[in-house]
Structures are given as C-alpha cells and as structure tokens.
PALOBA-994190 format. One record per atom (N, C-alpha, C): x, y, z; residue in three letters. Coordinates in steps of 0.05 Angstrom, whole numbers, plus 5000, padded with zeros to 4 digits. Atoms other than C-alpha are relative to their C-alpha. Example, Ala and Ser with C-alpha at 12.3 -4.5 7.8 and 13.67 -1.06 7.14 Angstrom:
2
501849765000ALA
524649105156ALA
501850245000ALA
498449764999SER
527349795143SER
498550225014SER
This chain:
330
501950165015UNK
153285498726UNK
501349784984UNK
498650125022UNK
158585148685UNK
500949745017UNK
499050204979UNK
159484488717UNK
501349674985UNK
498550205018UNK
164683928685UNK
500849815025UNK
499350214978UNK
165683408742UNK
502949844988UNK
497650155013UNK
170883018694UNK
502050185001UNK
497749855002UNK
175683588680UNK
500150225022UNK
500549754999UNK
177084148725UNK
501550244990UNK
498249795021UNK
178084768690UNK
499250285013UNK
499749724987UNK
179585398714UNK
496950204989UNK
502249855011UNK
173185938709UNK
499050255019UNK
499949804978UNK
170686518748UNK
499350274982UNK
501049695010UNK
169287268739UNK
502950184980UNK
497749895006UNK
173287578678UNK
500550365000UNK
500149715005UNK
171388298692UNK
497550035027UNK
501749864978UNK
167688568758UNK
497450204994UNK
502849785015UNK
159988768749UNK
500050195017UNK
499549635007UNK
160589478747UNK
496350194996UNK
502549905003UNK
153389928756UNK
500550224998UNK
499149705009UNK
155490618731UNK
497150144993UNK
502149935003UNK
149491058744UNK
499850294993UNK
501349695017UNK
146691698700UNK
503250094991UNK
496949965019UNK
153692098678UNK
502349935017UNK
497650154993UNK
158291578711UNK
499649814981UNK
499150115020UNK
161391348652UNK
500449685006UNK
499150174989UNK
164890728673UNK
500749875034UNK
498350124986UNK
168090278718UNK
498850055033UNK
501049954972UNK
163190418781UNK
499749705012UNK
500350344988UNK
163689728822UNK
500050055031UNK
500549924974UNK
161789998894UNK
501449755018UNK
499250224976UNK
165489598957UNK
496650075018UNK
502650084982UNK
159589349009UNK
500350255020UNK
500149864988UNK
160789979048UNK
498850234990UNK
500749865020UNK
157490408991UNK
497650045004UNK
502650054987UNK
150390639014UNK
498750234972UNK
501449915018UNK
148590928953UNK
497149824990UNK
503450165014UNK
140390808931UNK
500150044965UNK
499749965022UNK
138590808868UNK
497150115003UNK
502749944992UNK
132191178848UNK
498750044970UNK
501250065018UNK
126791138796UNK
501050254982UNK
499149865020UNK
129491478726UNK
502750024997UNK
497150064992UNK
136491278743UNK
500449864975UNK
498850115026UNK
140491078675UNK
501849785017UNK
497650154997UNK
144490478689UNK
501249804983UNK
497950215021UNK
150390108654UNK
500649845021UNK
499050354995UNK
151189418674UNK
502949924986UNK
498950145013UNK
157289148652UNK
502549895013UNK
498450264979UNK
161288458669UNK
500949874977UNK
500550275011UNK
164187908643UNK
501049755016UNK
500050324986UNK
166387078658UNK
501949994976UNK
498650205022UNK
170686558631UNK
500249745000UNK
500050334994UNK
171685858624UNK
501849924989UNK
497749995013UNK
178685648617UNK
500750124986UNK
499049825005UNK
180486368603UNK
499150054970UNK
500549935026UNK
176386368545UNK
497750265008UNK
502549754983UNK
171887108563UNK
498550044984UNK
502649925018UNK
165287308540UNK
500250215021UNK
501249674990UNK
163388108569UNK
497350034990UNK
502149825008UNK
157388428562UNK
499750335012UNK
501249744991UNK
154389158576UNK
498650014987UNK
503749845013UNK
147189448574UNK
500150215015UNK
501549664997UNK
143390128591UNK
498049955008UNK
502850094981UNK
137490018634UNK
498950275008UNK
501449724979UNK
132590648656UNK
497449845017UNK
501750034977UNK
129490518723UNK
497850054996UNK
502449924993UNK
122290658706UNK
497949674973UNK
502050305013UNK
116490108671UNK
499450234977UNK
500749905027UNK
114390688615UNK
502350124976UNK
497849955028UNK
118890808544UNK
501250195008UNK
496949784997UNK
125591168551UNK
499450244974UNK
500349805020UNK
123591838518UNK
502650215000UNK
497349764995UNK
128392418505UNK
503149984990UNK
497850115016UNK
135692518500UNK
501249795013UNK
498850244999UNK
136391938540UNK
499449784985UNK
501750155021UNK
133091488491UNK
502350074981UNK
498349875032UNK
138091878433UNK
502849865011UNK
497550164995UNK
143791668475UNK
500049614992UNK
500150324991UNK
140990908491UNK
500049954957UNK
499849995035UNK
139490918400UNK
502649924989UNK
497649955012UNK
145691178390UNK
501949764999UNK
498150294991UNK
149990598432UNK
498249754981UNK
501950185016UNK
144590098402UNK
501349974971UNK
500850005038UNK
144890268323UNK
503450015005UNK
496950035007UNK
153090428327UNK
500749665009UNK
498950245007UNK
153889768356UNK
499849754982UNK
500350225011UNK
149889388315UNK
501350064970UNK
498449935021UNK
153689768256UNK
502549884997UNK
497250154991UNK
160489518286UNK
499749724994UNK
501050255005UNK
157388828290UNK
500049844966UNK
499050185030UNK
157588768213UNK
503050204992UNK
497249925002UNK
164089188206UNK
502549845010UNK
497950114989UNK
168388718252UNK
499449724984UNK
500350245012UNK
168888258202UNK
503349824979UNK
497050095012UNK
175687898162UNK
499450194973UNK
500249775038UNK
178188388107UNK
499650325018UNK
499749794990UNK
176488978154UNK
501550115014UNK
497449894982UNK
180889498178UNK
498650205040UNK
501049894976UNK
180089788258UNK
498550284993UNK
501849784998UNK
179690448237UNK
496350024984UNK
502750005021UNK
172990298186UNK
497850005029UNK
501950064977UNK
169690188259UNK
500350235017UNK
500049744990UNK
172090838288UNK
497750154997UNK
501249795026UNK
169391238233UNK
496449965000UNK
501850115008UNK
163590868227UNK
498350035032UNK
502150034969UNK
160590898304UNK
499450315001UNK
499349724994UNK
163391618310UNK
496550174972UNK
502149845015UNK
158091868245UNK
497149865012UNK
503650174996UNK
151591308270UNK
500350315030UNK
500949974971UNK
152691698345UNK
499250394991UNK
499949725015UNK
152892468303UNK
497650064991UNK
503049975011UNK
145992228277UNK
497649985021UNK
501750004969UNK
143192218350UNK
500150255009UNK
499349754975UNK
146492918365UNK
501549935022UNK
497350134969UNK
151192488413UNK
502750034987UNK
497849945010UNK
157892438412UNK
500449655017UNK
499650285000UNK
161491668419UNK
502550155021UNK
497749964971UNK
166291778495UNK
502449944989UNK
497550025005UNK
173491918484UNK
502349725031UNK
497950124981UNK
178491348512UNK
499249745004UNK
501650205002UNK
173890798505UNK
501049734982UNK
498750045029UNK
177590188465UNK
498949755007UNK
500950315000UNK
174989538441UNK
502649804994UNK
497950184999UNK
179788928454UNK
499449744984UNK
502350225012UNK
180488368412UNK
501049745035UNK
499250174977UNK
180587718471UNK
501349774984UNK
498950295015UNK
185087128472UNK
498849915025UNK
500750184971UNK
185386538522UNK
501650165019UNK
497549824978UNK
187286928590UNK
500950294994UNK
498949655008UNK
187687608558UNK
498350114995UNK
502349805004UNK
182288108563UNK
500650224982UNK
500049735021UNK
185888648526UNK
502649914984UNK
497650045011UNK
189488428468UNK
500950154986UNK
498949835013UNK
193888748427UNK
498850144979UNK
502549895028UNK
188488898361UNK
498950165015UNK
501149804987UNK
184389498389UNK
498350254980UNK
502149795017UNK
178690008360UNK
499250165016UNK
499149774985UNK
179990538386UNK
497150164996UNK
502949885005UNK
172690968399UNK
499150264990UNK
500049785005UNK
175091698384UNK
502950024985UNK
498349935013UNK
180391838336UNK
500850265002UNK
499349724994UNK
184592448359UNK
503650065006UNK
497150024992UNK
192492628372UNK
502149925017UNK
498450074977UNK
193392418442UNK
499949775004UNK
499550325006UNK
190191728428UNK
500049844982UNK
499850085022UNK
193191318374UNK
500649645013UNK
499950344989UNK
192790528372UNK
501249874968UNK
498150135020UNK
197190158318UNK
496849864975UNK
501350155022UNK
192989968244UNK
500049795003UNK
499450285002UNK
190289298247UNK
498049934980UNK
502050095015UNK
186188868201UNK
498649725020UNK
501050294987UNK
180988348231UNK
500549744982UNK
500050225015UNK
181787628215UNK
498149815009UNK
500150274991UNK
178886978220UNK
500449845024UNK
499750274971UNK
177486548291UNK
501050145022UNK
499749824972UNK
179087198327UNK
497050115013UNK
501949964983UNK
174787418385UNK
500050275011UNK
499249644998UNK
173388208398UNK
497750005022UNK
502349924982UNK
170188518459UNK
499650304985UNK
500549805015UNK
166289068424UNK
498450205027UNK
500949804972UNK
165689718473UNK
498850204987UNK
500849755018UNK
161190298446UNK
497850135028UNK
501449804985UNK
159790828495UNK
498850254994UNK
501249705003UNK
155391508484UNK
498850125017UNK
501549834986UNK
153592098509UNK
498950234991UNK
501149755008UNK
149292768497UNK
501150195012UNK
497849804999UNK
154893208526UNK
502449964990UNK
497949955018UNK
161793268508UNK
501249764993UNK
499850175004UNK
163892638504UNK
503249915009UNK
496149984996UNK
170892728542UNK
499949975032UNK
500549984972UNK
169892438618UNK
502850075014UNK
497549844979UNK
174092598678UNK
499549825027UNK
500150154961UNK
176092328738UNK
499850175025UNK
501149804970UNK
173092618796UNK
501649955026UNK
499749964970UNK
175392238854UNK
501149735003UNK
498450194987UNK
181191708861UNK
499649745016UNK
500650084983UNK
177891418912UNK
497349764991UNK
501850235011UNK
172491138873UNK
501049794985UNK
498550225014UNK
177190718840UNK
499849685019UNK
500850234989UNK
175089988853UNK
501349704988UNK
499150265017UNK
177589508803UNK
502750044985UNK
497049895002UNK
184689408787UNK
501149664979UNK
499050155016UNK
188688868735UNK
503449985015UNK
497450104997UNK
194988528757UNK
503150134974UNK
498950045027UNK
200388818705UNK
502449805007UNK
497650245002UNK
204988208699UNK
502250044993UNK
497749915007UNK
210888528669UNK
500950205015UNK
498749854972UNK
212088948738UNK
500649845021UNK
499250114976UNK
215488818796UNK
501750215015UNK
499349794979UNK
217889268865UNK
499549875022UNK
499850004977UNK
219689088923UNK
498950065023UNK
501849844984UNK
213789358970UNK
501149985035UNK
499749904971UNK
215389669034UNK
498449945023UNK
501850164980UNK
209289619077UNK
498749814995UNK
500450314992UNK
207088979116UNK
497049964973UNK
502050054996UNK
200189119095UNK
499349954966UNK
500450025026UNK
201589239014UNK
500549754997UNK
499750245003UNK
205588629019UNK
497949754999UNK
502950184985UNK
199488199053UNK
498249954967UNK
502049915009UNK
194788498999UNK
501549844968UNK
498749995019UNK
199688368936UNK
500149684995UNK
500450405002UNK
200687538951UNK
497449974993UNK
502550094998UNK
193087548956UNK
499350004975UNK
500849905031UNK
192087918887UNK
502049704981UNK
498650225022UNK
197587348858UNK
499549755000UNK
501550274987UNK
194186888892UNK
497649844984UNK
502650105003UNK
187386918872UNK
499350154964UNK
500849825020UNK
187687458814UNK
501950094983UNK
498649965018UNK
193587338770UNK
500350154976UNK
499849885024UNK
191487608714UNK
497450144986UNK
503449935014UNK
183087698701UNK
500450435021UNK
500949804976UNK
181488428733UNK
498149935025UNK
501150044978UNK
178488408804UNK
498750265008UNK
500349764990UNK
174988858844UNK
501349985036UNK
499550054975UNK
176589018913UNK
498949965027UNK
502550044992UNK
170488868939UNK
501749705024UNK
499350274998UNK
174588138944UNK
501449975015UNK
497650074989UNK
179988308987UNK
498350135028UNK
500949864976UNK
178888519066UNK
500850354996UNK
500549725011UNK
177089249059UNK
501850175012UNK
498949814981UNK
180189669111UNK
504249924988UNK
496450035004UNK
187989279100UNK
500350004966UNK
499149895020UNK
186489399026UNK
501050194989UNK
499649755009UNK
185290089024UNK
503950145003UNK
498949955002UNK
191590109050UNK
502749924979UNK
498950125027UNK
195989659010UNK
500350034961UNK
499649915026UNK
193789908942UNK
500650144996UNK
498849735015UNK
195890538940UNK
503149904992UNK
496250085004UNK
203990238945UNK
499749844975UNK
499450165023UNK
201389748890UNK
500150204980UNK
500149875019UNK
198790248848UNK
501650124989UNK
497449815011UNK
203490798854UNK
502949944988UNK
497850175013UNK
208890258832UNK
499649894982UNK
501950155031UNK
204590018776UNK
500849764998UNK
501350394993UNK
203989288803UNK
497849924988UNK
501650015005UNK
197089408789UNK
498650244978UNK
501649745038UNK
193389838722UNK
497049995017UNK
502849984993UNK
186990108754UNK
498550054977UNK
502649895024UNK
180390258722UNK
498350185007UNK
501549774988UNK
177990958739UNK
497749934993UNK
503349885008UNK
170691188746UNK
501550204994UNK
499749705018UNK
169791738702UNK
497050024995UNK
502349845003UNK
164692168694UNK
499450264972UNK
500549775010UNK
160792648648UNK
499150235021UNK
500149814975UNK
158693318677UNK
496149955000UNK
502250104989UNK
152093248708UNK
497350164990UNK
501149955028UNK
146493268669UNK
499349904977UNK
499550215020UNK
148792918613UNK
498749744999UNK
501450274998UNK
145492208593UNK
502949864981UNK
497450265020UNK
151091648574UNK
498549745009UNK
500550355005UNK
149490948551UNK
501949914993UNK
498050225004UNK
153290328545UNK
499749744988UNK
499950265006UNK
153389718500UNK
501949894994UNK
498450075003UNK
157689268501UNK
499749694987UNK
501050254999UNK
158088518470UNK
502549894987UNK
497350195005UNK
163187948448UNK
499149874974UNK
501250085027UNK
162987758377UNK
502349734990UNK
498850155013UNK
166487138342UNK
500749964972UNK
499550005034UNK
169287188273UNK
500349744991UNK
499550165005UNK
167186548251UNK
499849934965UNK
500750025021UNK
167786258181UNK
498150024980UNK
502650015018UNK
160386278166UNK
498650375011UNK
499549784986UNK
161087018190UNK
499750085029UNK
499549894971UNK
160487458253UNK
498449775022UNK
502450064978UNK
156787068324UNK
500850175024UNK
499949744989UNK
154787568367UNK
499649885030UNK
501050284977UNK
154487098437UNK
499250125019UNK
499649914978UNK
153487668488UNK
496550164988UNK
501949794996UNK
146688118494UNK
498450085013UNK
501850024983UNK
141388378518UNK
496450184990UNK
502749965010UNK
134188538497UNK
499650415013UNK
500449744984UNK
132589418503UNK
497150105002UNK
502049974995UNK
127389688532UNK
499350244980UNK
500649885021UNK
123090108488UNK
500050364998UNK
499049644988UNK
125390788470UNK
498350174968UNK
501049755011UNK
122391408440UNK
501950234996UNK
497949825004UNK
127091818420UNK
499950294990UNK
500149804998UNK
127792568421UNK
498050164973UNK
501849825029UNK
124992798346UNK
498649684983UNK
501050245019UNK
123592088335UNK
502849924977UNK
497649905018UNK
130492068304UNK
500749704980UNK
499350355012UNK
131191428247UNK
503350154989UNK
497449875009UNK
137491468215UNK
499449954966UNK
501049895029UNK
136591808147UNK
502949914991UNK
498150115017UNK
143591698118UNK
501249824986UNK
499250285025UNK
145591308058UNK
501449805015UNK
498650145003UNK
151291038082UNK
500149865032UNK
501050084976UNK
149190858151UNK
498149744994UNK
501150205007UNK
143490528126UNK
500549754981UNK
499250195012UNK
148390098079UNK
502049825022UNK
498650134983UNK
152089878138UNK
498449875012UNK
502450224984UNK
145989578174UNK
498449854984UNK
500950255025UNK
143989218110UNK
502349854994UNK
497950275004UNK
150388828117UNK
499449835013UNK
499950244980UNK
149488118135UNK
501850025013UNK
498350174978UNK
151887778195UNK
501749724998UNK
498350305008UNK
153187118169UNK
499650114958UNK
498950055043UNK
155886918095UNK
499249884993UNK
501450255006UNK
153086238090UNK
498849845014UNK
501850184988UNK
148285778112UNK
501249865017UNK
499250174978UNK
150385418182UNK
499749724990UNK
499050245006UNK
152184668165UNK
497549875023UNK
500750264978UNK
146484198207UNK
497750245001UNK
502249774983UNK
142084948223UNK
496849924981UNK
503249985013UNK
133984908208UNK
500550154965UNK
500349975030UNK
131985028135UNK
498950295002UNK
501049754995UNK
129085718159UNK
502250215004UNK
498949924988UNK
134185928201UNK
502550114975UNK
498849965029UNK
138385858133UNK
500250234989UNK
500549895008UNK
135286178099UNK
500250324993UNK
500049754999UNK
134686768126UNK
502750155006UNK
497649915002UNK
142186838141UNK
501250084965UNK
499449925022UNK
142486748065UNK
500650214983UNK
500349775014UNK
138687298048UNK
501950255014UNK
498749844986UNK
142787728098UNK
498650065022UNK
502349924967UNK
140387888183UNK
499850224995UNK
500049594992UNK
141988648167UNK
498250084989UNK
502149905012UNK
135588718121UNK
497650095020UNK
502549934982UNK
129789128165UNK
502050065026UNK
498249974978UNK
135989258218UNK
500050285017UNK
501149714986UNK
134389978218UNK
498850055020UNK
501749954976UNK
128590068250UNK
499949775019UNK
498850154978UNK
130589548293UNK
501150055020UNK
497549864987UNK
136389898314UNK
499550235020UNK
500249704992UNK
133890598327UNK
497549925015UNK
502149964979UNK
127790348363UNK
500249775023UNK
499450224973UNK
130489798409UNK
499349744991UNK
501550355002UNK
128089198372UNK
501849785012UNK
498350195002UNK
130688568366UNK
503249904997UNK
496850045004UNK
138288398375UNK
500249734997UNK
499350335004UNK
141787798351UNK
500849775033UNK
C-alpha cells in the first residue's frame, strides 16, 4: 500500500501472519500444503506485522468464528488479554520499570481466573530489529529472567500479552509444525548439503534479517535444507506451541510509541462483543487505578479543541468497562 515513487525504500512483511487456532498458542503460519478447515466456534489469533524502511508496526487479535457474543471462559480469556493490555498501555511509559508490567498483566489476567502464558516477551523495536534488547518478560519465574530495564522516551515497544484458562505453560507438540524462522546474524557454518546450501543464499538473499515463513521458499528443497540450518543455529525458529486441549487462549498484541505528549498506540483492532463467564468487571483497587491512567500528558500541538481536551482530562477515565466488555480501543 505504501507507495513513494521518489525514494525507494526498502518495506515488506516484518513478521509472517500467523492463524493459531483454539489452544495453539502461537506461531501457526501453515505452508500451502496445510488442508486444515476452520469451523464455526474456532478461537483465532491473528498475528503479523510490516515495515517501512525497517521501521515495524505488529499487531495481534482473538477472533471467535461465530456472529453471536463470545460467552464463557472464552470471553474471560479474550477480557483478560484485552483489560491486561490496555493496563500495559499506560504502564509502558518513561519513568517505568519492565518488571511494573509483569506484575501488573500477571494480577488483571488472575481477575479473569486465567493465567498470562509463560515465555511470551514483549520487545522493544528499533530500525531493522524486531527483538531488541529492552524486554517484558510475561511470567516472572527462575528459568526465565530478562535483565531490569527502565522505559524511555522515542522508544518503540511491541507489546505481547497472551492468556489462557489452563495452565498457562505451552509445549511443543510437533517440530514439524515449525514454519517461521529468523536469520541469526551472528552465526555462521559451513553447510554440507547441496540443498541446505541452495536454501541458505535464498534466506540471505531475500530475508536477511525480518523473520520469514517458509511458505516463501520452494517447499519440498526446503524441508530439507532447514533442518542443517537449524540444527547449526543459522536460523532461531519460532515453535507452535500449544495448550492442552480444551483450554481457550487469546492474543493481543499492539505497537505503542513513547512519544513526548505520552503513549501512541498505532496498532489495533476493534473486539467483538463478549459476555463473560460471571459477568466478571474487575473489582480491584489497584487495577482500576491503572486503567484510570492517561494515555497522553498534554494536549497534541495543531489537534481539534475536543480531541484536547479530552486527552487533558486523561483517555483512561470510563476504561474499565471498556476494557472488560470489548469496547472501544484507542
């Protein structure tokens, strides 16, 4: 869509859309040989992103296949991702520390009866770097620790908040479903067969550095070629993982900008209307003081006299029931 005739500037897919359906957690990006249907009451996570001269925006949503309100505990899950992110949303702000966003998703998803997916980490993005070094980590526990950071100023965060109504600890089932894979640039090996070789120019070729899927490459001389990349860690895959079956997991995901006049949230997507298991609002003080934090600090420079305004008074006022029932997102 992005069309600059004067300059050309590099652009393209910075993350492979991915349809992860009912308790497939992540990273499902089917090759065209994949004859899976989909069928009415089917949970699905969407999630992709783009760039434009390596600048990335991502998104992820939660979609249920049917035209009447998401009741139940899939509804408690879809809430859960919902209200924790839009919690995060005024948490990822300058002055804040990573873990305050841990802490803080981990109690909104506790008030659903869910639990927030272990292994799950939000990146902040640069130009050309999907996963940068800053990181918010989604489960705080012994085996995964990610270095204290503080947010600043004119940085750009992909914010990942996954839930589910089982345990909240997926698993990889099956190798094979592995589809989408990242160049790591600080490896290198010698590859033995013709066919990894073939496969490996192509990936440096076309897919230096964004993740790909392998949808992109000829299928049959891939399958074989990746395994030599992989197992040499040329390439960092991105398992599917799964809950155990049964379970309902949702996914939001969105790209926020820490700009001076505070957070812009550039990524979303409107949710369909949910009913949720006991009707669940979120009763807690300090929950509800997190979604009465503005979004912006001050009035946009040139913006409508309304629009002002109301950033003035703060966006997070009435955010609640917003949150927990699917309303309105920024």
């Amino acid at each position: 869509m992005y069309k600059n005739v004067k300059k050309k500037i590099e652009r393209g897919v910075a993350f492979p859309t991915c349809l992860s359906v009912n308790n497939t957690v992540c990273h499902y990006s089917p090759l065209a040989s994949d004859e899976t249907v989909l069928e009415e009451g089917d949970i699905l996570k969407i999630d992709m992103g783009c760039h434009i001269d390596g600048f990335i925006a991502v998104v992820g949503h939660t979609h249920v296949l049917q035209q009447v309100p998401v009741t139940g505990r899939a509804a408690d899950a879809i809430a859960a991702a919902n209200t924790a992110a839009e919690v995060a949303l005024r948490l990822v702000k300058p002055g804040k520390k990573n873990q305050d966003v841990t802490e803080a998703i981990q109690k909104v998803a506790a008030a659903y009866d869910c639990k927030i997916v272990e292994g799950v980490l939000s990146h902040q993005l640069k130009q050309f770097v999907i996963d940068g070094n800053k990181v918010v980590l989604s489960v705080s526990n012994p085996e995964t620790r990610v270095d204290d950071a503080e947010f600043e100023e004119n940085e750009v965060y992909a914010i990942d908040i996954v839930t589910s109504t089982g345990e909240g600890k997926p698993r990889l089932l099956d190798e094979k479903q592995t589809t989408i894979y990242k160049r790591a640039v600080d490896k290198s090996y010698h590859l033995k067969m013709k066919a990894s070789r073939f496969i490996f120019s192509e990936i440096n070729q076309k897919f230096p550095i964004m993740p790909f899927s392998a949808r992109a490459l000829e299928e049959k001389r891939a399958r074989l070629g990746l395994v030599e990349c992989v197992n040499h860690e040329l390439l960092q895959p991105y398992p599917v993982l799964h809950e155990k079956p049964g379970d309902f997991v949702a996914h939001i995901k969105f790209t926020v900008l820490l700009m001076p006049n505070g957070s812009d949230r550039i990524t979303s997507h409107t949710l369909q209307e949910l009913k949720t298991m006991t009707n669940k609002t979120v009763d807690d003080p300090e929950i509800k003081a997190w979604l009465a934090l503005p979004v912006k600090t001050k009035k946009k420079g040139g913006g409508k006299k309304k629009k002002g305004k109301r950033a003035e008074k703060g966006e997070g006022e009435a955010m609640d029931e917003e949150a927990t029932n699917g309303g309105g997102q920024d």
